[in-house]
One Martini backbone bead per residue (centre of mass of N, CA, C, O) as a GRO file, in nm:
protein
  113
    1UNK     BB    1  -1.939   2.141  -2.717
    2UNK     BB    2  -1.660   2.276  -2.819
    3UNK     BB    3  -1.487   1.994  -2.716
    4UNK     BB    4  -1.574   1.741  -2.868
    5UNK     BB    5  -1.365   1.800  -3.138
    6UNK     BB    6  -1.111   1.776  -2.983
    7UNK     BB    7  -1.113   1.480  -2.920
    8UNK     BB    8  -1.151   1.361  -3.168
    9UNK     BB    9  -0.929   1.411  -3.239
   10UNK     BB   10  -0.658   1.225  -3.352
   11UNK     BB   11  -0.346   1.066  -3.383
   12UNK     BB   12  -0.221   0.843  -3.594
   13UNK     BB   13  -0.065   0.603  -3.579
   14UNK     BB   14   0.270   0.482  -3.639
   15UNK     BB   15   0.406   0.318  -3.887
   16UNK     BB   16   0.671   0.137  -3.956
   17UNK     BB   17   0.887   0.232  -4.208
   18UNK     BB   18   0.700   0.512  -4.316
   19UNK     BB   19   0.825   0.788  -4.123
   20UNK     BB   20   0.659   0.801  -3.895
   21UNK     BB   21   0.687   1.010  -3.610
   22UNK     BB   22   0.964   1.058  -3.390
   23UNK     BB   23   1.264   0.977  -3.504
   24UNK     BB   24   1.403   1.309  -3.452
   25UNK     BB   25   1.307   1.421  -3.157
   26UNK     BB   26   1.547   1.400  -2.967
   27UNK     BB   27   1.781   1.580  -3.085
   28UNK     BB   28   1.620   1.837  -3.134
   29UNK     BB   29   1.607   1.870  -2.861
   30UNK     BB   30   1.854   1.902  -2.738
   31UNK     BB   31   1.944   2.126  -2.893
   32UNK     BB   32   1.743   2.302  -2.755
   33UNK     BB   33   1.879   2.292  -2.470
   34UNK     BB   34   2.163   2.409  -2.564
   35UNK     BB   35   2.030   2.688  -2.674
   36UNK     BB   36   1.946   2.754  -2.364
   37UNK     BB   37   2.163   2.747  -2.208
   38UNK     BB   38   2.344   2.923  -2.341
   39UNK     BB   39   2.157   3.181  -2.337
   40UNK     BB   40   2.167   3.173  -1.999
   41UNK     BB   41   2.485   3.232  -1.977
   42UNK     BB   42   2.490   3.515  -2.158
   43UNK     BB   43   2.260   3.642  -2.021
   44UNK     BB   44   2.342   3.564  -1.672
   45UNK     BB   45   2.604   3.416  -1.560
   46UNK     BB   46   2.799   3.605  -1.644
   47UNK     BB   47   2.712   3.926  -1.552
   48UNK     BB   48   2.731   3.810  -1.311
   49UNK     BB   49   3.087   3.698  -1.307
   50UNK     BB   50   3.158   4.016  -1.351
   51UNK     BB   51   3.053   4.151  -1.134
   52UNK     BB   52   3.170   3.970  -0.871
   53UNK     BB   53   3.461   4.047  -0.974
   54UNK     BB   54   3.438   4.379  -0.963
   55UNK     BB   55   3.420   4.356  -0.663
   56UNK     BB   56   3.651   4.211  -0.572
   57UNK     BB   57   3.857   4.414  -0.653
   58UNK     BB   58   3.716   4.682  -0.484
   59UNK     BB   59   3.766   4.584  -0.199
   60UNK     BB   60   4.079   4.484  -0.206
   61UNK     BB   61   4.112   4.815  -0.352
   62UNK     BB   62   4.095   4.954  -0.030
   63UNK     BB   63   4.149   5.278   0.145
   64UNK     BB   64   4.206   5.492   0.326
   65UNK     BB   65   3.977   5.778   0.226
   66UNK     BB   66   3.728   5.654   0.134
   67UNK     BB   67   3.444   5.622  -0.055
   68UNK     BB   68   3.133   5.460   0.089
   69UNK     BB   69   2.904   5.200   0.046
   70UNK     BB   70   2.641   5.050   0.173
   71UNK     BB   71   2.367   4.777   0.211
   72UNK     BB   72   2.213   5.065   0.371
   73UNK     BB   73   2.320   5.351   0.286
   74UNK     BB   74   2.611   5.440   0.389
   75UNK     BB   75   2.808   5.719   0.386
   76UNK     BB   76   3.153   5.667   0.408
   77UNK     BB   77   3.514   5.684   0.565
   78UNK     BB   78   3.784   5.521   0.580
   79UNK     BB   79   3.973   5.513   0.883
   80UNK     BB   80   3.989   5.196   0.915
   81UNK     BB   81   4.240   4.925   0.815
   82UNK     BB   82   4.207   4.515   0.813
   83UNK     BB   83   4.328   4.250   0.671
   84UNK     BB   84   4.321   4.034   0.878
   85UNK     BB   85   4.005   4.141   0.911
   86UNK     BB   86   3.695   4.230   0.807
   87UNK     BB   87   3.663   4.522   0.960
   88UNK     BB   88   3.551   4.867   0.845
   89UNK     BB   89   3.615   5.166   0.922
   90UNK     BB   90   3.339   5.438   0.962
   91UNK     BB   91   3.274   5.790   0.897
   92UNK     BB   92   3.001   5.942   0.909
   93UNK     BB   93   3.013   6.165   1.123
   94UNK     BB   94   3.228   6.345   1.302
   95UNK     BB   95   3.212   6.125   1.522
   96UNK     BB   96   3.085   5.844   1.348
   97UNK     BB   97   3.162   5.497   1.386
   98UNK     BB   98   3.167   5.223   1.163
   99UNK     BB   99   3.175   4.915   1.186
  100UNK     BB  100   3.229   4.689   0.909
  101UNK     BB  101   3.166   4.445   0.668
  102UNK     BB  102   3.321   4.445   0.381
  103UNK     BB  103   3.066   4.273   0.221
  104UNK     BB  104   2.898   4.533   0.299
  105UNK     BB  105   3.034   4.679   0.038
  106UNK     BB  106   2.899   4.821  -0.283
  107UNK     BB  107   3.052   5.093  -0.295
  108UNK     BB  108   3.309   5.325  -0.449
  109UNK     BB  109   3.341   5.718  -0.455
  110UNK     BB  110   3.406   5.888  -0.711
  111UNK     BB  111   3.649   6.170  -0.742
  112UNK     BB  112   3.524   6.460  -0.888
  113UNK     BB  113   3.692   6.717  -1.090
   0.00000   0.00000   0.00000
C-alpha cells in the first residue's frame, strides 16, 4: 500500500544534447574515491606504519638487563641476548628463565626515576 506511490515514480530518460543525464558523474566518483582513499591513509595506513617502525627500533635496541613485556604478558630482565638468531633469554622469577622469541617482546619497561 505504501510501497506503490515509490515504484510509481521513475526517472525521465535523459535526452542527449538537452543537459541532462549522467555526462559529469563519473570523473566526481573517482574524486570521491580518491578523497576516502587519501583519508584512510592518514588515518589507518600511516599510524600504523609509524607504530610498526618504533616498536622495530626498540627490538633492535634492547640489550642484556632491560625490562621487558611479552605479548602473553610476561614481565621479565633479559638475561641473554644473541644477534645471530632470534631467541631471548629472560629471567622471571628468582631461578625462572624463559627462552622468548624477539618479535613476541612488545614492549620495553623504563626505568621510573
Amino acid at each position: 500500500m505504501f510501497l506503490a506511490p515509490l515504484f510509481a515514480v521513475t526517472a525521465a530518460p535523459a535526452i542527449p544534447g538537452t543537459g541532462g543525464g549522467d555526462s559529469g558523474s563519473m570523473p566526481m566518483l573517482l574524486v570521491q574515491f580518491a578523497v576516502i582513499g587519501v583519508i584512510f591513509y592518514f588515518l589507518l595506513i600511516r599510524p600504523q606504519q609509524k607504530e610498526r617502525k618504533k616498536l622495530q627500533e626498540m627490538l633492535a635496541a634492547l640489550k642484556e638487563g632491560d625490562k621487558v613485556v611479552t605479548t602473553g604478558g610476561i614481565v621479565g630482565i633479559i638475561t641473554k641476548l644473541n644477534d645471530k638468531d632470534e631467541v631471548i633469554q629472560i629471567t622471571v622469577g628468582e631461578s625462572t628463565k624463559l627462552n622468548v622469541l624477539r618479535p613476541y617482546i612488545t614492549k620495553k619497561i623504563e626505568k621510573q626515576a
